[in-house]
C-alpha positions in Angstrom: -19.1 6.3 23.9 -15.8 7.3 22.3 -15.4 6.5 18.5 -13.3 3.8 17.7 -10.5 4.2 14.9 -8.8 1.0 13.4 -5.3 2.0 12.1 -3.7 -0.3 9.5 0.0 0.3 8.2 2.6 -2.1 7.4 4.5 0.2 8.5 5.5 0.3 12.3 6.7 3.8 12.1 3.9 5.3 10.4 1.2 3.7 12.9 3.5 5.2 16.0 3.9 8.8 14.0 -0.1 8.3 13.9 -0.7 7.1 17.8 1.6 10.3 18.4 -0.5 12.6 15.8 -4.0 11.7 17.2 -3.0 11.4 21.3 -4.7 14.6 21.3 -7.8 13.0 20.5 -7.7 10.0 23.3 -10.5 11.5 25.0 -12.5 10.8 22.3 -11.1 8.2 19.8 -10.4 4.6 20.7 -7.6 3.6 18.7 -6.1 0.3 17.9 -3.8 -0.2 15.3 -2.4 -3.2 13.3 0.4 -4.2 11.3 -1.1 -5.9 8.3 -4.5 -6.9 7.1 -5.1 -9.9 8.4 -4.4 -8.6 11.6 -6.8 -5.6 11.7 -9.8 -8.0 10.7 -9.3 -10.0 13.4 -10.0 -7.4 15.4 -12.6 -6.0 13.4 -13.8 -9.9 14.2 -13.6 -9.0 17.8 -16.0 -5.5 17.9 -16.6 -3.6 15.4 -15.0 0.0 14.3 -16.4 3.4 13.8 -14.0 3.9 11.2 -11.2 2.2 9.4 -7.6 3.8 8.0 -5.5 1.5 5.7 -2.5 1.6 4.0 -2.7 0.3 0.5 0.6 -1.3 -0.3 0.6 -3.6 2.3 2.3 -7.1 1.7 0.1 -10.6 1.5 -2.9 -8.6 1.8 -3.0 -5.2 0.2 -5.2 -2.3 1.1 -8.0 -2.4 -1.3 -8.7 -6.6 -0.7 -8.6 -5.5 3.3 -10.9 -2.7 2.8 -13.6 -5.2 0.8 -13.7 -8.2 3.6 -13.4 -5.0 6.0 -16.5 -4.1 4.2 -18.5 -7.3 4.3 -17.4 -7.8 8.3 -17.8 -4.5 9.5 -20.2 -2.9 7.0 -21.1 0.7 8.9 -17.4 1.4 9.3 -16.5 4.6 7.2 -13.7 2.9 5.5 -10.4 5.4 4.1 -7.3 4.6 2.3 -4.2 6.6 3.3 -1.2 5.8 0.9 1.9 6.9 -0.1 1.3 5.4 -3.6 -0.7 7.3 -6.4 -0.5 5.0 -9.3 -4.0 5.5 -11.6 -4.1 1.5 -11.4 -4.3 1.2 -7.5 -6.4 4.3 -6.8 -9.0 2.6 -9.1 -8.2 -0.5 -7.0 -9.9 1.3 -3.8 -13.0 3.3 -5.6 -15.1 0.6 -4.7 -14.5 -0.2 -1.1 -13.0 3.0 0.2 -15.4 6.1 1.2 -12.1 8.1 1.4 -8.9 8.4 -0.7 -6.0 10.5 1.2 -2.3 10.5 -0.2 0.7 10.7 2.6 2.3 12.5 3.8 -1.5 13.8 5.2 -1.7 17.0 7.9 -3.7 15.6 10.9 -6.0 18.3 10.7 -7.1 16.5 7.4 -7.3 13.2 8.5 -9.3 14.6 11.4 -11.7 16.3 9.2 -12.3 13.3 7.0 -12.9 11.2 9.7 -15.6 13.8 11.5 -17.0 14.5 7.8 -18.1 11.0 7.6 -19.1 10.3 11.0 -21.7 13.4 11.3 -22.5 11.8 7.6 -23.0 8.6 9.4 -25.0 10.3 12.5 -27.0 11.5 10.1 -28.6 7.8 9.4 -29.3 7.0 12.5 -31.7 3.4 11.3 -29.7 0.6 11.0 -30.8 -0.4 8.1 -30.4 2.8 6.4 -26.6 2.8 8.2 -26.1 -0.5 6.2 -27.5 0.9 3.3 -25.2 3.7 3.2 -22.1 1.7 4.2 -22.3 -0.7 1.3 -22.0 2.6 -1.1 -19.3 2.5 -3.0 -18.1 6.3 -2.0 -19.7 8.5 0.3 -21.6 11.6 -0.8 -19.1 15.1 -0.5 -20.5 18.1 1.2 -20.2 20.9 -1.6 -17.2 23.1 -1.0 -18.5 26.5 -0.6 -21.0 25.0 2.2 -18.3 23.5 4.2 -16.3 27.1 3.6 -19.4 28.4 5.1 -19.6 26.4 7.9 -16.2 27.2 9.0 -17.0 31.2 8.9 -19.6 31.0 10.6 -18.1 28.7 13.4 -15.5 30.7 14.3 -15.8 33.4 16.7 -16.2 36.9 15.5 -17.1 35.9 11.9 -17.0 38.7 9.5 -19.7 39.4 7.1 -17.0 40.3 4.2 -15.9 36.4 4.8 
């Protein structure tokens, strides 16, 4: 069953540079996107998602209140703010319902690594109760640095023991 990947921008252009970013990963992501908040928890009303992206300055309904009734209605999502805007007062805005805090411009290689970070977290809690436990935390746990470093040696092909 492919992961499924809700996509909220206000922004059309920045939801098609991200359909044409991630049509790589078709195979394995279901993707929907939508233009404003209201929008995206309709059809978060609909079926649930794996994982939601949202802007934060979106108008009517900014990022942070989408993220918290994204939270009540679709509480095992791994839930990530992507935003242009760095303002102290709006990052502390999304503390509480976003897992994930990513400025744009953001490489694709990092929003792909975010998003498999917390889904192997996820798969990790494989009761439902646990699942629902864990998505109602306010931020999601980070794997320490020099671990993930590791990881990446060691998962490449020929790693060297100097590495």
């Amino acid at each position: 069953m492919k992961t499924r990947i809700l996509f909220v921008d206000d922004e059309p252009n920045v939801l098609s540079a991200l359909r044409r970013m991630f049509h790589d990963m078709r195979t394995e992501w279901e993707m929907d996107f939508a233009q404003d908040g209201p929008t995206g928890l309709a059809m978060i009303a609909e079926q649930p998602f794996d994982v939601v992206v949202a802007d934060m300055r979106m108008p009517g309904m900014d990022g942070a209140m989408f993220l918290r009734e994204a939270q009540i209605h679709n509480p095992g999502a791994i839930r990530i703010v992507l935003s242009g805007h760095s303002d102290r007062d709006m990052i502390m805005q999304t503390v509480r319902p976003a897992h994930q805090f990513l400025q744009k411009p953001c490489q694709p290689e990092e929003l792909k690594a975010v998003i498999s970070r917390g889904l192997s977290l996820r798969e990790v809690f494989l009761d439902e109760r646990v699942k629902n436990v864990v998505a109602k935390l306010d931020q999601l746990p980070t794997v320490p640095r020099l671990y993930a470093a590791l990881l990446d040696v060691l998962a490449q092909e020929d790693p060297s023991v100097r590495e």
